[in-house]
KOLTIVO-238041 format. One record per residue (C-alpha): residue number from 1; x, y, z; residue in one letter. Coordinates in pm, 1 decimal. Layout:
N
{seq NUM X X Y Y Z Z type a}
...
END
This chain:
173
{seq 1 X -7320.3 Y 5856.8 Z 972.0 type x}
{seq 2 X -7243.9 Y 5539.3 Z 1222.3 type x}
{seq 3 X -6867.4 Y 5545.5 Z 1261.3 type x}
{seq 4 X -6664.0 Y 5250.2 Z 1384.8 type x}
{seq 5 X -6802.3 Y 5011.2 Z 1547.2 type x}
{seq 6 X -6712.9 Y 4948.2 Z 1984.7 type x}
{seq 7 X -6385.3 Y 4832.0 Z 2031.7 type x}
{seq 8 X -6516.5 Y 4501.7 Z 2249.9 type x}
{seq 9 X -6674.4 Y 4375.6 Z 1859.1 type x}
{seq 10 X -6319.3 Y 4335.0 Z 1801.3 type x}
{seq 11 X -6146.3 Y 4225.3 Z 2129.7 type x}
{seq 12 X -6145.5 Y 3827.9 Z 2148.2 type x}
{seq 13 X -5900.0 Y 3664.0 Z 1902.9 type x}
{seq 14 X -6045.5 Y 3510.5 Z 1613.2 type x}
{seq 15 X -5864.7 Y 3290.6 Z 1339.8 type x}
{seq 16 X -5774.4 Y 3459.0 Z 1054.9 type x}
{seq 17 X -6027.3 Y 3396.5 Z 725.1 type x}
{seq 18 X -5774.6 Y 3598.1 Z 493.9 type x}
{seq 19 X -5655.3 Y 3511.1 Z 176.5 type x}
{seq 20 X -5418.7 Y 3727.5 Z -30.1 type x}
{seq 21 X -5345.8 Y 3602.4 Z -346.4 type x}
{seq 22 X -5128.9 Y 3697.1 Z -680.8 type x}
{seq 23 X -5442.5 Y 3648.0 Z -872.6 type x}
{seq 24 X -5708.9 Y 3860.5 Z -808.9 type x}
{seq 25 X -6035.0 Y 3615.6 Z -858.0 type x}
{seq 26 X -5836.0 Y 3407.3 Z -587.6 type x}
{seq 27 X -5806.9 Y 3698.5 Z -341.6 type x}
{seq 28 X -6083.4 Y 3733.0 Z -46.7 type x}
{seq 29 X -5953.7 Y 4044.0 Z 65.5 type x}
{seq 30 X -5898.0 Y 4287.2 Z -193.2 type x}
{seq 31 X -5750.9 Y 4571.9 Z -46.2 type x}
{seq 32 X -5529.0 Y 4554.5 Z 306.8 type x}
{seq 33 X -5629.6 Y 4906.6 Z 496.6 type x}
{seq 34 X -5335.6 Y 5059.5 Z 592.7 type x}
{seq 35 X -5280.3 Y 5094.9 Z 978.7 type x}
{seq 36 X -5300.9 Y 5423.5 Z 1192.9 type x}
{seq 37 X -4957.8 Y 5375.8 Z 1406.6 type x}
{seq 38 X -4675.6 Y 5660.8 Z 1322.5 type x}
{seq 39 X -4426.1 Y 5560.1 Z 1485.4 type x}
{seq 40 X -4267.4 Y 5218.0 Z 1632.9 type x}
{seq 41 X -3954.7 Y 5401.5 Z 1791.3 type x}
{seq 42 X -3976.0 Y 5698.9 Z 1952.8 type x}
{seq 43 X -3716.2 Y 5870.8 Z 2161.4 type x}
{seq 44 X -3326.3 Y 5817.8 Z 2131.0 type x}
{seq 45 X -3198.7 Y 5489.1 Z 1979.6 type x}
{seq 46 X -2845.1 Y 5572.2 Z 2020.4 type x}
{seq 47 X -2858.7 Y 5665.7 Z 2458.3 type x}
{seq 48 X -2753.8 Y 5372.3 Z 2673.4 type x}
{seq 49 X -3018.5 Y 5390.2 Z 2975.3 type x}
{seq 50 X -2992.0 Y 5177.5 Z 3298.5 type x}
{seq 51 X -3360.2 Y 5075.0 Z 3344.5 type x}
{seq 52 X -3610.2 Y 4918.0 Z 3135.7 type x}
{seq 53 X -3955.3 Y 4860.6 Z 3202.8 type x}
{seq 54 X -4195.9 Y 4596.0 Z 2982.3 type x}
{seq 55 X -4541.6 Y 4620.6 Z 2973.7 type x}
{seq 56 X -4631.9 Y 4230.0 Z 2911.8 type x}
{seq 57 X -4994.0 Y 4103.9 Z 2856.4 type x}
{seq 58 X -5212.7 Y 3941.7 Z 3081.8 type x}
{seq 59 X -5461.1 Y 3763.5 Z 2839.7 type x}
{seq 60 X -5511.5 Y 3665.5 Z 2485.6 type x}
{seq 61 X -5658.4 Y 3988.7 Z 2389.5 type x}
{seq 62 X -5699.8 Y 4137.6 Z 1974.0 type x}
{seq 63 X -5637.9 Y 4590.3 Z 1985.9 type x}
{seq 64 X -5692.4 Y 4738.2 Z 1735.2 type x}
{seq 65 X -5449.6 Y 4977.9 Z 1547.1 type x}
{seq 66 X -5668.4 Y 5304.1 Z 1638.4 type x}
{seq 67 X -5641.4 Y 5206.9 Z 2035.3 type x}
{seq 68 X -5251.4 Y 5142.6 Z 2025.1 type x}
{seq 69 X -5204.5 Y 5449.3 Z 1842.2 type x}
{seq 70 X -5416.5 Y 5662.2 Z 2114.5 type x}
{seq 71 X -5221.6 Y 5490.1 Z 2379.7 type x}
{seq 72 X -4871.8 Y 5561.9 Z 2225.5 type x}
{seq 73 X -4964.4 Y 5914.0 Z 2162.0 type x}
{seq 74 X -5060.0 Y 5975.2 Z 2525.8 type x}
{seq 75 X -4765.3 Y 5782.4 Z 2677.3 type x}
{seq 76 X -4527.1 Y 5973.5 Z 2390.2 type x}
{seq 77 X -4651.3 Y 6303.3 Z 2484.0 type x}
{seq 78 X -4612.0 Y 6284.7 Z 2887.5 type x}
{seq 79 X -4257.4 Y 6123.0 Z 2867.1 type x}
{seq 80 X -4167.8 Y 6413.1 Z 2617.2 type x}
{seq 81 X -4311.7 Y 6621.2 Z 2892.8 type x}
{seq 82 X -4170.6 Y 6549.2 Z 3185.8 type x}
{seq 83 X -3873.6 Y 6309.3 Z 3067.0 type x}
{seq 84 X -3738.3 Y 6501.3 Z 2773.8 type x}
{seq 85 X -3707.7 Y 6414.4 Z 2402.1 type x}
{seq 86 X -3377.0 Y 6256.5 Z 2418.3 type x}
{seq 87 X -3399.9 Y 6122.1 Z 2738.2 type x}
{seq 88 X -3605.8 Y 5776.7 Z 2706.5 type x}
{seq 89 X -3635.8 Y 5519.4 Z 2439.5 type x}
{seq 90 X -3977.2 Y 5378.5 Z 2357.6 type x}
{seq 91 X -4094.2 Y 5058.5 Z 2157.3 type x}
{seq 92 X -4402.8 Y 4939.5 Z 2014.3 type x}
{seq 93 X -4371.0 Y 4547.4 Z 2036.8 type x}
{seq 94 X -4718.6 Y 4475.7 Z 1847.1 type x}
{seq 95 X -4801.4 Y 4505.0 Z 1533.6 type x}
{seq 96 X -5139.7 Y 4508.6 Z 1375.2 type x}
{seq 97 X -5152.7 Y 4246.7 Z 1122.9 type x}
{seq 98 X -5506.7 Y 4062.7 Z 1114.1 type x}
{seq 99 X -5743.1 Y 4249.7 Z 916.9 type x}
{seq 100 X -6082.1 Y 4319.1 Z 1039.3 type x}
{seq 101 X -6350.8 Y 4307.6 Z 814.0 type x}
{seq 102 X -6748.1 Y 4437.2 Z 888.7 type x}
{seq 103 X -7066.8 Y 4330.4 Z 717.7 type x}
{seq 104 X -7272.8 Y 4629.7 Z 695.8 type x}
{seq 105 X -7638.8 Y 4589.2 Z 717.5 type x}
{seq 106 X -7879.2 Y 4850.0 Z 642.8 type x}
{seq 107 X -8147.4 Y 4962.7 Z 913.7 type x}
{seq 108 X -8475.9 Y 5196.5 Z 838.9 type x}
{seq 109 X -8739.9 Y 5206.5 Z 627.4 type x}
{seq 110 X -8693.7 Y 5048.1 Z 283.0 type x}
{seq 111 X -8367.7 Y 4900.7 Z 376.5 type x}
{seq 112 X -8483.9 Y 4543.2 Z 343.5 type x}
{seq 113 X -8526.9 Y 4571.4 Z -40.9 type x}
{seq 114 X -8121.0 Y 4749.2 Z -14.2 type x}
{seq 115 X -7923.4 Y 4446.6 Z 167.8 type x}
{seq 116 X -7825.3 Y 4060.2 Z 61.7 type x}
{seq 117 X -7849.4 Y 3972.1 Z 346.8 type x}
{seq 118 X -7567.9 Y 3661.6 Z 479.3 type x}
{seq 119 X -7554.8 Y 3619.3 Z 85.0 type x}
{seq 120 X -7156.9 Y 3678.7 Z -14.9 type x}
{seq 121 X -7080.5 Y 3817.5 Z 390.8 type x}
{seq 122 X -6762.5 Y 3814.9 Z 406.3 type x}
{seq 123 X -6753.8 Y 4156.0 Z 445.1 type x}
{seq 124 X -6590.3 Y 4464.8 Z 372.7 type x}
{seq 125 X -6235.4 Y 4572.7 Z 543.4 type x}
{seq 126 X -6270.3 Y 4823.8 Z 785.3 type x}
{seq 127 X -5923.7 Y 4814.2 Z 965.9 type x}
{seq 128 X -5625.5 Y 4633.2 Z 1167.0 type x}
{seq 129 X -5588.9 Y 4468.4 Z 1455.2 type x}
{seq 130 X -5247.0 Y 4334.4 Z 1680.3 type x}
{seq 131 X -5353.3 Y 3977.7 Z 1855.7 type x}
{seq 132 X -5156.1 Y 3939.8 Z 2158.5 type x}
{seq 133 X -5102.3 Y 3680.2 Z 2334.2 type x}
{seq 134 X -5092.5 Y 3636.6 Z 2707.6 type x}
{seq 135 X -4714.6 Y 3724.5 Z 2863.7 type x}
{seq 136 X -4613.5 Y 3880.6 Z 2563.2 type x}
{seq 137 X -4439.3 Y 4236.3 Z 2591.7 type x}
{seq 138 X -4622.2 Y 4500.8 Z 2396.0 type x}
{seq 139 X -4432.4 Y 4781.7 Z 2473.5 type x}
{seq 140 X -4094.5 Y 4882.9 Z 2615.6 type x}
{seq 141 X -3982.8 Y 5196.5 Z 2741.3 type x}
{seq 142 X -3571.5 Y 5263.7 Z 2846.4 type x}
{seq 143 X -3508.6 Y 5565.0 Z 3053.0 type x}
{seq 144 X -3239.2 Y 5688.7 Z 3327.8 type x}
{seq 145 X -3359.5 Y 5610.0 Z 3670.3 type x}
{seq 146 X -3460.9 Y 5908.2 Z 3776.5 type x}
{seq 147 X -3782.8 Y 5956.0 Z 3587.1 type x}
{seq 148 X -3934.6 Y 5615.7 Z 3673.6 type x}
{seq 149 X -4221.6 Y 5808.4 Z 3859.2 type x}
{seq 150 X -4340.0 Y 5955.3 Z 3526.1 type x}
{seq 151 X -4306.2 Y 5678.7 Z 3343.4 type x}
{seq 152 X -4527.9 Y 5490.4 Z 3556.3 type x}
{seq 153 X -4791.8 Y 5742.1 Z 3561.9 type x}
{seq 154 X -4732.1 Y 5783.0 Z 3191.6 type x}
{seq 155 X -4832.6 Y 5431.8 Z 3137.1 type x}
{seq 156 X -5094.1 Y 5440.9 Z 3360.7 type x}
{seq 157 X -5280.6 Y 5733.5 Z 3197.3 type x}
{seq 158 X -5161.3 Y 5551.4 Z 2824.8 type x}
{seq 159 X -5353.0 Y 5225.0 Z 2922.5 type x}
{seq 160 X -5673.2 Y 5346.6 Z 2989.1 type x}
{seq 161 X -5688.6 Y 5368.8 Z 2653.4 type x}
{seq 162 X -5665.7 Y 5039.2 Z 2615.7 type x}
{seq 163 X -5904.7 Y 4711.0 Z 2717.2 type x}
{seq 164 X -5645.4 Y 4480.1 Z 2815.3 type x}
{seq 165 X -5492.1 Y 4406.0 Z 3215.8 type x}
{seq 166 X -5141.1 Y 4377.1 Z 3204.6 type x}
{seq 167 X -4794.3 Y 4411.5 Z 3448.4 type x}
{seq 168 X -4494.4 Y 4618.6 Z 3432.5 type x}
{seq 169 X -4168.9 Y 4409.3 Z 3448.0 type x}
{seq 170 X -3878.0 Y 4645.6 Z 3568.3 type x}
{seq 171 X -3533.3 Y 4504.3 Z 3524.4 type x}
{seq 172 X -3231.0 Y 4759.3 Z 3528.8 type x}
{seq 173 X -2899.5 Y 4725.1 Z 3279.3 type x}
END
């Protein structure tokens, strides 16, 4: 059983060979996986809160949907923690849209009477991904100034999860 493949097969950008079409001959891609992120919006919507901190990009970097959804789980759970359910608001700015696809190749014995080879590789879909671009927010978090200590360690321990440098941009309301 191999698994997924490393997340750094997917990290550069890469142009998007996709086509969806009405007609199904015409269509490269014949089924769109669905994507592993819950929730967008977490916390309460309906709070007014006097600081804001965006987590923004540093680089043109591709994540896929199984890393963002690690990362928001982790930041999610510590801010529900220490914060409180109804005390912070927290967005998802990213969504994962390109579809990456995989062209399995068979290894072992035997295997080389089993594959095609680069014949028809286009591949099979295996998941999402979000490309980001650099000094683009990905996520935004709204809380009451008193918390901004676990917030920042909350995002610290969320973005280890994740293979991209970025910078906090604080502005209060």
């Amino acid at each position: 059983m191999a698994g997924i493949r490393k997340g750094k097969c997917y990290r550069e950008i890469q142009r998007a060979y996709t086509r969806k079409s009405k007609f199904r001959n015409k269509a490269y891609i014949k089924s769109v996986p669905t994507h592993k992120i819950i929730r967008f919006v977490m916390g309460d919507p309906n709070k007014k809160y006097n600081t804001n901190i965006e987590i923004v990009c540093l680089e043109d970097i591709q994540l896929r949907h199984n890393a963002i959804e690690s990362a928001r789980q982790v930041i999610n759970r510590r801010l529900n923690k220490h914060i409180g359910a109804t005390n912070y608001l927290y967005e998802i700015r990213m969504y994962p849209h390109h579809i990456l696809r995989e062209n399995k190749m068979l290894t072992g014995a035997g295997s080389d009477r089993m594959q095609t080879g680069m014949q028809r590789a286009f591949g099979r879909t295996v998941g999402s991904a979000a490309q980001v671009k650099r000094n683009k927010t990905m996520m935004k978090i709204s809380f009451d100034k008193k918390g901004r200590t676990f917030v920042i360690d909350a995002i610290k321990v969320g973005f280890s999860k994740l293979p991209c440098r970025y910078k906090l941009m604080e502005s209060s309301s």
